[in-house]
TORKOL-4160 file (C-alpha; in steps of 0.2 Angstrom, whole numbers, padded with zeros to 4 digits, m for minus):
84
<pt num="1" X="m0115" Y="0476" Z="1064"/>
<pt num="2" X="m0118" Y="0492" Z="1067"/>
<pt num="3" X="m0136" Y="0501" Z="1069"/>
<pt num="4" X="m0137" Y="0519" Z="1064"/>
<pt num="5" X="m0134" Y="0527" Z="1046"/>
<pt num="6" X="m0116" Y="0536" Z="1053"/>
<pt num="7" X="m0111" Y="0520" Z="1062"/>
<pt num="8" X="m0112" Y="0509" Z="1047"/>
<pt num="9" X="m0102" Y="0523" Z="1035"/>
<pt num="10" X="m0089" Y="0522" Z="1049"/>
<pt num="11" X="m0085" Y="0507" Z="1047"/>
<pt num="12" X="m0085" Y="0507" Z="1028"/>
<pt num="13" X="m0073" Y="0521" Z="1031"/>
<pt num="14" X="m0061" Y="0513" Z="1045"/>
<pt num="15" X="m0060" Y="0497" Z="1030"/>
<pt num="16" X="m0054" Y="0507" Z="1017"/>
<pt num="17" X="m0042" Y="0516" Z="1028"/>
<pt num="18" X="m0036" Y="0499" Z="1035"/>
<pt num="19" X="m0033" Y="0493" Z="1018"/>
<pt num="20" X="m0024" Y="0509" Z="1012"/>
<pt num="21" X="m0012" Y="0506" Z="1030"/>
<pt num="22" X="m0009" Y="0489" Z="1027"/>
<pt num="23" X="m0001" Y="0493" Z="1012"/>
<pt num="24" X="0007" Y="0508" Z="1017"/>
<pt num="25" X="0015" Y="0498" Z="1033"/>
<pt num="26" X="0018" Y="0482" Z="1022"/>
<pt num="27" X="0029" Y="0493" Z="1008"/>
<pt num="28" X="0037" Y="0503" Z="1021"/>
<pt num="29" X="0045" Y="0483" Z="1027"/>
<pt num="30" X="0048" Y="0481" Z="1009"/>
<pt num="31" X="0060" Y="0496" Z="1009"/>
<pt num="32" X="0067" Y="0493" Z="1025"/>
<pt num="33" X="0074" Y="0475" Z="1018"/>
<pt num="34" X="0079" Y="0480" Z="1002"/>
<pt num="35" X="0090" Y="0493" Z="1011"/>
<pt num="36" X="0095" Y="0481" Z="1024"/>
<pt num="37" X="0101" Y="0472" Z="1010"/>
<pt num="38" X="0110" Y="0483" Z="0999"/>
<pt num="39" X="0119" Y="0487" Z="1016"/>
<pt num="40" X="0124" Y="0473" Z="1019"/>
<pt num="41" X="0131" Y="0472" Z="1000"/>
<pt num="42" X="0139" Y="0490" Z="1002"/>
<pt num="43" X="0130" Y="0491" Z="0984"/>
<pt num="44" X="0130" Y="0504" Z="0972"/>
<pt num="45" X="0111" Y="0508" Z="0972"/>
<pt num="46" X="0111" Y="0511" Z="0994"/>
<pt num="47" X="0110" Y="0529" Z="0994"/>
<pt num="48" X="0095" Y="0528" Z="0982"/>
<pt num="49" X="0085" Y="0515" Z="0993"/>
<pt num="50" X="0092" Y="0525" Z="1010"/>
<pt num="51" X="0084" Y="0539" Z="1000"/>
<pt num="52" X="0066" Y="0529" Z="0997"/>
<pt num="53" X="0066" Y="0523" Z="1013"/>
<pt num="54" X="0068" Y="0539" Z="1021"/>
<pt num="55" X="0053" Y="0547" Z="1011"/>
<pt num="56" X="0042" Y="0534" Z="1014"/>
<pt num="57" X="0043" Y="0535" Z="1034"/>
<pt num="58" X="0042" Y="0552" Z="1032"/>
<pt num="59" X="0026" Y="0551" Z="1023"/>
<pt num="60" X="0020" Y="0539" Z="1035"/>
<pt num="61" X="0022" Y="0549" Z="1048"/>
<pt num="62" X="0012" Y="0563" Z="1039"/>
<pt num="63" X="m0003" Y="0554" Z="1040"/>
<pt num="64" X="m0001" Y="0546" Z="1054"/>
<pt num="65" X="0004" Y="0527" Z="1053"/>
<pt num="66" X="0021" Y="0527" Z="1062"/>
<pt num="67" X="0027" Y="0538" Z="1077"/>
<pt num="68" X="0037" Y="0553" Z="1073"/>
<pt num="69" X="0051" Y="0544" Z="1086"/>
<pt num="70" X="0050" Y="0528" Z="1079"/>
<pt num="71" X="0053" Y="0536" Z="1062"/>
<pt num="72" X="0067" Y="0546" Z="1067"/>
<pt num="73" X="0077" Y="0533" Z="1076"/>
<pt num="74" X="0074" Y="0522" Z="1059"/>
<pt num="75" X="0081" Y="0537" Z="1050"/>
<pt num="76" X="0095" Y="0537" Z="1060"/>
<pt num="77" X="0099" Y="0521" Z="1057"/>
<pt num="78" X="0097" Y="0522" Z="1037"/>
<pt num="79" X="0109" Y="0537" Z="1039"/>
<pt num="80" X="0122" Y="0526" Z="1049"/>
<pt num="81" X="0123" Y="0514" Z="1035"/>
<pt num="82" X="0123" Y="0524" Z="1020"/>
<pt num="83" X="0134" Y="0539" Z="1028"/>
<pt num="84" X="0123" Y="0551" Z="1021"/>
């Protein structure tokens, strides 16, 4: 446990942030599957999930939790798919 005043708000801090990145991460996956499988059903709805999917990395990399490569190599693929 940490011994001085800042160290213990630091980790107060660092465990609301892990929380808020968890979910972040773990609805980016949710997206990235439900696009997966619209693709793979050439469904109407695509382009609207392609669309999610794309804002949501993007906002990711904003603040941080995905690497801007990363995101843009997912983006690529999303654009592949959907032809947008």
């Amino acid at each position: 446990m940490a011994n001085l005043k800042s160290s213990q708000k630091d980790v107060r801090r660092t465990q609301r942030r892990t929380v808020r990145n968890v979910a972040v991460k773990s609805q980016l996956k949710t997206l990235a599957k439900k696009f997966t499988v619209l693709a793979a059903k050439n469904a109407p709805e695509l382009k609207a999930a392609a669309r999610a999917y794309v804002s949501a990395l993007d906002k990711a990399v904003k603040r941080g939790l995905v690497h801007a490569n990363s995101a843009a190599r997912h983006k690529a693929q999303v654009a592949k798919l959907a032809k947008i």
